[in-house]
VMD Tcl script that draws the C-alpha trace (Angstrom):
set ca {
  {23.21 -97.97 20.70}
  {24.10 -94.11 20.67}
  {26.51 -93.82 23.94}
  {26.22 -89.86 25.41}
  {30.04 -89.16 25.55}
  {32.33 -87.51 23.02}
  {29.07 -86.35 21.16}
  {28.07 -82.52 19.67}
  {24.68 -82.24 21.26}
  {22.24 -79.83 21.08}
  {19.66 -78.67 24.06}
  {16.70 -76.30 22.89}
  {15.53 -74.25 26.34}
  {19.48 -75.22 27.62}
  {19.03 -72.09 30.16}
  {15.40 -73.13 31.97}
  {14.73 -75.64 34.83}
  {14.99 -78.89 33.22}
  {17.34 -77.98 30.47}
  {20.18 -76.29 32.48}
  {20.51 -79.35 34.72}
  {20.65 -81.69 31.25}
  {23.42 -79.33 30.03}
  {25.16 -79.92 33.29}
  {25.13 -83.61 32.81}
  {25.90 -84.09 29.57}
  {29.36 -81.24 29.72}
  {29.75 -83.69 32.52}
  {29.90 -86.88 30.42}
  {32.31 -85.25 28.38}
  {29.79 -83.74 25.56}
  {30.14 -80.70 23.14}
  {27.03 -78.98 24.05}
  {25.25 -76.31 22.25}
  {22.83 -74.34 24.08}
  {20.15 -72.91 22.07}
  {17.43 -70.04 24.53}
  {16.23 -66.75 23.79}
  {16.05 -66.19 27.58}
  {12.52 -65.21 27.49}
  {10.66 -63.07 30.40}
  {8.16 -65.01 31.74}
  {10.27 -66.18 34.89}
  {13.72 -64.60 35.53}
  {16.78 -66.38 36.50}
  {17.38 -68.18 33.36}
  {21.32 -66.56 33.51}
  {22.24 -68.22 36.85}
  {20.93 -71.18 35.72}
  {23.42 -71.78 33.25}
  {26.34 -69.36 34.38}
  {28.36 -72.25 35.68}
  {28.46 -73.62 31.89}
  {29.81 -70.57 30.21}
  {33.14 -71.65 32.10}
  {33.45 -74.77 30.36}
  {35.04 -74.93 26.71}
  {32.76 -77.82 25.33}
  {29.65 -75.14 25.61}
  {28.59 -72.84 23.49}
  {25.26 -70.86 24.19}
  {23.08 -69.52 21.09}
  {20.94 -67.11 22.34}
  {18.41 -66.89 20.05}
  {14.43 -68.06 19.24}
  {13.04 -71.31 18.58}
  {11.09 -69.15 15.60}
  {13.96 -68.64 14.02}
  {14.98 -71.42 11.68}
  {17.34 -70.44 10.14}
  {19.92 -69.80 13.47}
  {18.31 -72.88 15.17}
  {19.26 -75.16 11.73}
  {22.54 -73.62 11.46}
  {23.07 -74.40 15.22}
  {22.20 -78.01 14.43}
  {25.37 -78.42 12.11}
  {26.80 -81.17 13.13}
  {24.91 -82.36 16.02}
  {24.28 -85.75 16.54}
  {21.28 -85.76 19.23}
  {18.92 -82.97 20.09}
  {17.08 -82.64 23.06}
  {13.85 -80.10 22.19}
  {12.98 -78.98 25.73}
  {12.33 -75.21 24.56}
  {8.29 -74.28 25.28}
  {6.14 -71.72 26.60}
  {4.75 -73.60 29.85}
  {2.06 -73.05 31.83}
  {-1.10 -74.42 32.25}
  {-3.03 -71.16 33.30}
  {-0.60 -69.40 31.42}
  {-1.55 -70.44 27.92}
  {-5.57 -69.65 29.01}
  {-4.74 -66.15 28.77}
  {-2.11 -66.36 26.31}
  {-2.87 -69.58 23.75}
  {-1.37 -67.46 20.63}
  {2.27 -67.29 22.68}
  {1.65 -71.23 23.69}
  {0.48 -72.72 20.27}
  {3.41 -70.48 18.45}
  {6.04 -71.57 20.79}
  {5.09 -75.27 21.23}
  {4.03 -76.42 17.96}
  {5.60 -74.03 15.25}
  {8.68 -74.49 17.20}
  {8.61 -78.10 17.51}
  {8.31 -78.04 13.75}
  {11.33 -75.93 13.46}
  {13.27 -78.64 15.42}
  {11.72 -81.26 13.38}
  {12.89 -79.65 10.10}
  {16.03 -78.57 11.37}
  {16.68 -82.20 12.43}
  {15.83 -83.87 9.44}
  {18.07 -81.27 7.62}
  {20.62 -81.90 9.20}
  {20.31 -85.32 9.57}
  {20.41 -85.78 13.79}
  {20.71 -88.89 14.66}
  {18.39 -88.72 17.59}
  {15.83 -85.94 18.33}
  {14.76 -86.39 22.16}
  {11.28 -84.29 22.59}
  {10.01 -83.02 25.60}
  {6.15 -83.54 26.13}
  {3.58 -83.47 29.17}
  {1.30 -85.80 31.42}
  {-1.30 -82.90 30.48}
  {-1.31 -84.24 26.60}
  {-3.80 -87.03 28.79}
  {-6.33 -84.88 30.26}
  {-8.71 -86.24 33.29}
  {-7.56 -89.57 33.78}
  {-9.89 -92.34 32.82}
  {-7.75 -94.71 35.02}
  {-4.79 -94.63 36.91}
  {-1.94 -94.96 36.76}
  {-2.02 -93.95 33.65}
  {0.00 -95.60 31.11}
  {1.19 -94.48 27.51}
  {-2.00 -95.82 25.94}
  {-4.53 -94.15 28.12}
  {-6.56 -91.78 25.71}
  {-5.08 -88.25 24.84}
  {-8.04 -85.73 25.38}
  {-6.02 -82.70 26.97}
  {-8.42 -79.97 28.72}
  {-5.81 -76.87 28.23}
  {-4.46 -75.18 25.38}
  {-1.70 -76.05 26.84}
  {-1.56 -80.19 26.46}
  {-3.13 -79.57 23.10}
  {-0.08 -77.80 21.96}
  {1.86 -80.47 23.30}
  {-0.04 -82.91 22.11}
  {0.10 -81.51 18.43}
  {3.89 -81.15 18.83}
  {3.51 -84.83 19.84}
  {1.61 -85.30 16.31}
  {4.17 -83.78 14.39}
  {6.98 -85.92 15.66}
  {5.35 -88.89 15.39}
  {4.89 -87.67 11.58}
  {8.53 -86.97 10.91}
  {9.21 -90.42 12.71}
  {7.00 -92.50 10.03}
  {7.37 -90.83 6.97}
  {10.60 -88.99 7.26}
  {12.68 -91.63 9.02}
  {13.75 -88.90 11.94}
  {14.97 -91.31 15.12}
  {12.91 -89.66 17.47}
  {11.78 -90.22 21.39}
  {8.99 -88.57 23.27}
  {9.23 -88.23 26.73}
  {5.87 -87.06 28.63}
  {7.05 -85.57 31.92}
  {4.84 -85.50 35.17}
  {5.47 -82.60 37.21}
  {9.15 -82.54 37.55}
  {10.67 -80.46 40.47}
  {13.63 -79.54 42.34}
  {16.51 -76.76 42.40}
  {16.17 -73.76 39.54}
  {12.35 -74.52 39.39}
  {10.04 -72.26 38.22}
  {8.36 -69.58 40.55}
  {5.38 -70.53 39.05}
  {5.17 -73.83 40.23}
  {3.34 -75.44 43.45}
  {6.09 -76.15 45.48}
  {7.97 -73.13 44.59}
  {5.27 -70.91 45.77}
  {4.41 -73.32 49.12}
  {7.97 -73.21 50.03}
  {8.19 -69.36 49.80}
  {4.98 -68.77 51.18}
  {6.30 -70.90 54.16}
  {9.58 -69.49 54.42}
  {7.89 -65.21 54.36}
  {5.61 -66.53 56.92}
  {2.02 -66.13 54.60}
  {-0.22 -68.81 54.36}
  {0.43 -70.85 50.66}
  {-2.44 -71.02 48.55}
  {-4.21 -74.23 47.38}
  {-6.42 -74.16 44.38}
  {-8.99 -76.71 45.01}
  {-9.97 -79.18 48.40}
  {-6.30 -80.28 48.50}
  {-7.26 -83.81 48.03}
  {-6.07 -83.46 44.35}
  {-2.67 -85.97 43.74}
  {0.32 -85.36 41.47}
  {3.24 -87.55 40.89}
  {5.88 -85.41 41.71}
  {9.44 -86.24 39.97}
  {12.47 -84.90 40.84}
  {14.61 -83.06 38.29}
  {17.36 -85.62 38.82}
  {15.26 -88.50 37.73}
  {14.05 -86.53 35.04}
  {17.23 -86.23 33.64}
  {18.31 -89.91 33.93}
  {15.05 -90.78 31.96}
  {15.97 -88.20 29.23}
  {19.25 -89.37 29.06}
  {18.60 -92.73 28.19}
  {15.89 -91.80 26.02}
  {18.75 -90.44 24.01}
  {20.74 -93.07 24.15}
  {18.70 -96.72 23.80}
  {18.16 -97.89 20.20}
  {14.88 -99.81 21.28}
  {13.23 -95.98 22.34}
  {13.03 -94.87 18.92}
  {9.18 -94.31 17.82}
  {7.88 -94.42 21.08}
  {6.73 -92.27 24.22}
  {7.39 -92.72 27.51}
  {5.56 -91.67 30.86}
  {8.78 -89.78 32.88}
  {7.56 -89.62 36.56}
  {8.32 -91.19 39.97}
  {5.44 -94.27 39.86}
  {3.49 -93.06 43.00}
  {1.02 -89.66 43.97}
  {0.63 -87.68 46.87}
  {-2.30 -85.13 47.65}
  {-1.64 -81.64 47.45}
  {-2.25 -81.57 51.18}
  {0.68 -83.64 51.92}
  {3.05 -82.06 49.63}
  {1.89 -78.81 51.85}
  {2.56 -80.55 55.61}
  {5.60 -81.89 54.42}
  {6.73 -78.54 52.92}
  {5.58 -77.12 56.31}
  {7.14 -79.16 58.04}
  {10.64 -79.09 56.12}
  {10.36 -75.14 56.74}
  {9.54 -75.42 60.57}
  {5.92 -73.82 59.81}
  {3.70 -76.54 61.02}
  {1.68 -73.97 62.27}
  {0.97 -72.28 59.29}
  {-2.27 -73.22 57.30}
  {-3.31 -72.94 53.92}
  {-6.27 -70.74 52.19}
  {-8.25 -72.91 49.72}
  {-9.66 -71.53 47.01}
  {-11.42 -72.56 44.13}
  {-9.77 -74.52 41.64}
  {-8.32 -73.66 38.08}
  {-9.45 -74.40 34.76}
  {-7.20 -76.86 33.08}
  {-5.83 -78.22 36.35}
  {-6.62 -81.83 35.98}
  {-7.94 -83.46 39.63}
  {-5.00 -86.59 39.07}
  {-1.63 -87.45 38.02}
  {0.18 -90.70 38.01}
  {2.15 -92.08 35.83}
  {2.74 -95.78 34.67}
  {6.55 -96.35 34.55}
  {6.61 -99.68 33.48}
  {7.24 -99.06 29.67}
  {10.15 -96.59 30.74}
  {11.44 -99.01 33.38}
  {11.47 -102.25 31.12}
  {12.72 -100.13 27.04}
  {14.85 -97.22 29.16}
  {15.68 -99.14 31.86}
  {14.52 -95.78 33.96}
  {14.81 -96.30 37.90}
  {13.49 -93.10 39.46}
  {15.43 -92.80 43.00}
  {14.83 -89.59 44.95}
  {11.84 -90.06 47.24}
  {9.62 -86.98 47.63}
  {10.79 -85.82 51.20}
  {14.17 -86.13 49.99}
  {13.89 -83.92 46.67}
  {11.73 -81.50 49.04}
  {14.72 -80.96 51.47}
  {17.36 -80.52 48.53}
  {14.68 -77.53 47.00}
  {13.77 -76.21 50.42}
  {18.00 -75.78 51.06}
  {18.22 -74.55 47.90}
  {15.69 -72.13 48.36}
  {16.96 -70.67 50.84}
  {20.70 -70.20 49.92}
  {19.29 -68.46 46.96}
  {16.85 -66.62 48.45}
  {17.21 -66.41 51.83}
  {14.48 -65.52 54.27}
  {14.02 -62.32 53.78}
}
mol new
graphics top color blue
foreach p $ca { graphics top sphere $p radius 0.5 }
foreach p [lrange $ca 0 end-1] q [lrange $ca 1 end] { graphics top cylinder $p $q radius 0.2 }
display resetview
């Protein structure tokens, strides 16, 4: 069993939502980490996310594109576990832009793959999506349910899924898929539902709800995100397989917005509804019991909790102006 301390460890994506707070955690655990970004534009902040690293002596931040091979394999001498969180996300996003989406997630995933088997990583940890499932035929939905996603972008994730599961069998490469569902918390993306309720709130405008609201989601916060990645790198018995990452449970859109409301003293405040997006499936809800019972993955942070800790950090960061 790999233990995550005194390792060389590589994050792809090391300066975005998910991957800044895995950086933290694993300089905390007393890792050399290398960061690997190219800081792209499509949200800002990506710098304050990962400022407080730069201070630490066991980091060192390669700012350069997953494209680019030959950087991202010479950043991979001597690593021992990769964690390939780097993508282009977005759902509506890759409608308008599937070139951008495919490139990033799939060519780039195959750069990681190479790279890792290269340089012979020990562990390669990927980051995937509950949208490689598509509509759910059941729920929850466990790691068998079929794979028929209705975006381009779960079918880039899901052909990134294809090609690990390739190096896996026929090149021998340790690796561990991890399909998140809607993770959330501090340094999330303004793109994101609760982001934009929780501003929306905050500048007194009404947040906007694509669809009836009745739509569910099984929100996980970024903490328990992390713990599930984290033992995905570490458990011997994780190797070859994927794993549903979420908290177990769903709420409707319309009760993530009261309690958002509510957390931001705008009770009064209603939402507009308007019509829903392509690609947005109507469910999420993930099956944990694989994770629970290989990972031994115990999500903890209840959804009003995690709300509160983004709301606060919301507004230290952005205030209410």
């Amino acid at each position: 069993m790999l233990k995550l301390a005194n390792k060389r460890l590589l994050v792809t994506g090391a300066a975005g939502f998910i991957g800044s707070h895995l950086v933290d955690d694993l300089l905390q655990r007393g890792n050399v980490v290398v960061g690997f970004d190219n800081f792209d534009d499509y949200y800002m902040g990506k710098e304050q996310n990962i400022q407080n690293s730069f201070s630490n002596h066991d980091f060192k931040m390669v700012k350069a594109d997953i494209l680019d091979f030959e950087t991202l394999s010479n950043a991979m001498k001597g690593v021992e576990v990769v964690f390939h969180l780097a993508a282009q996300p977005g759902v509506r996003f890759s409608a308008e832009n599937p070139w951008k989406t495919t490139r990033v997630n799939v060519d780039g995933t195959l750069n990681a793959l190479v790279a890792a088997r290269k340089n012979d990583v020990e562990r390669f940890v990927f980051a995937s999506s509950s949208s490689v499932y598509g509509v759910p035929k059941y729920l929850p939905v466990d790691e068998e349910h079929p794979r028929v996603p209705i975006s381009v972008y779960g079918s880039s994730k899901l052909a990134a899924e294809e090609y690990c599961r390739l190096f896996s069998h026929e090149y021998g490469v340790s690796i561990v898929v991890l399909r998140y569902h809607t993770v959330y918390g501090p340094r999330q993306r303004p793109d994101m539902a609760i982001y934009k309720f929780t501003e929306a709130f905050i500048r007194n405008r009404r947040p906007v709800v694509f669809g009836d609201g009745n739509q569910t989601r099984d929100f996980t916060f970024v903490s328990d995100a992390i713990q599930g990645t984290i033992r995905a790198g570490e458990g011997d018995a994780a190797v070859g397989e994927a794993f549903n990452i979420g908290s177990g449970s769903e709420v409707s859109v319309n009760e993530l917005v009261r309690i958002t409301a509510r957390l931001t003293d705008k009770e009064t405040v209603s939402p507009l509804f308007e019509e829903p997006k392509k690609g947005d499936v109507p469910d999420t809800h993930a099956d944990i019991r694989k994770a629970q019972r290989i990972l031994g993955y115990r999500p903890e942070v209840s959804l009003e909790t995690g709300l509160k800790e983004f709301v606060d950090w919301f507004l230290k960061q952005r205030g209410t102006d």
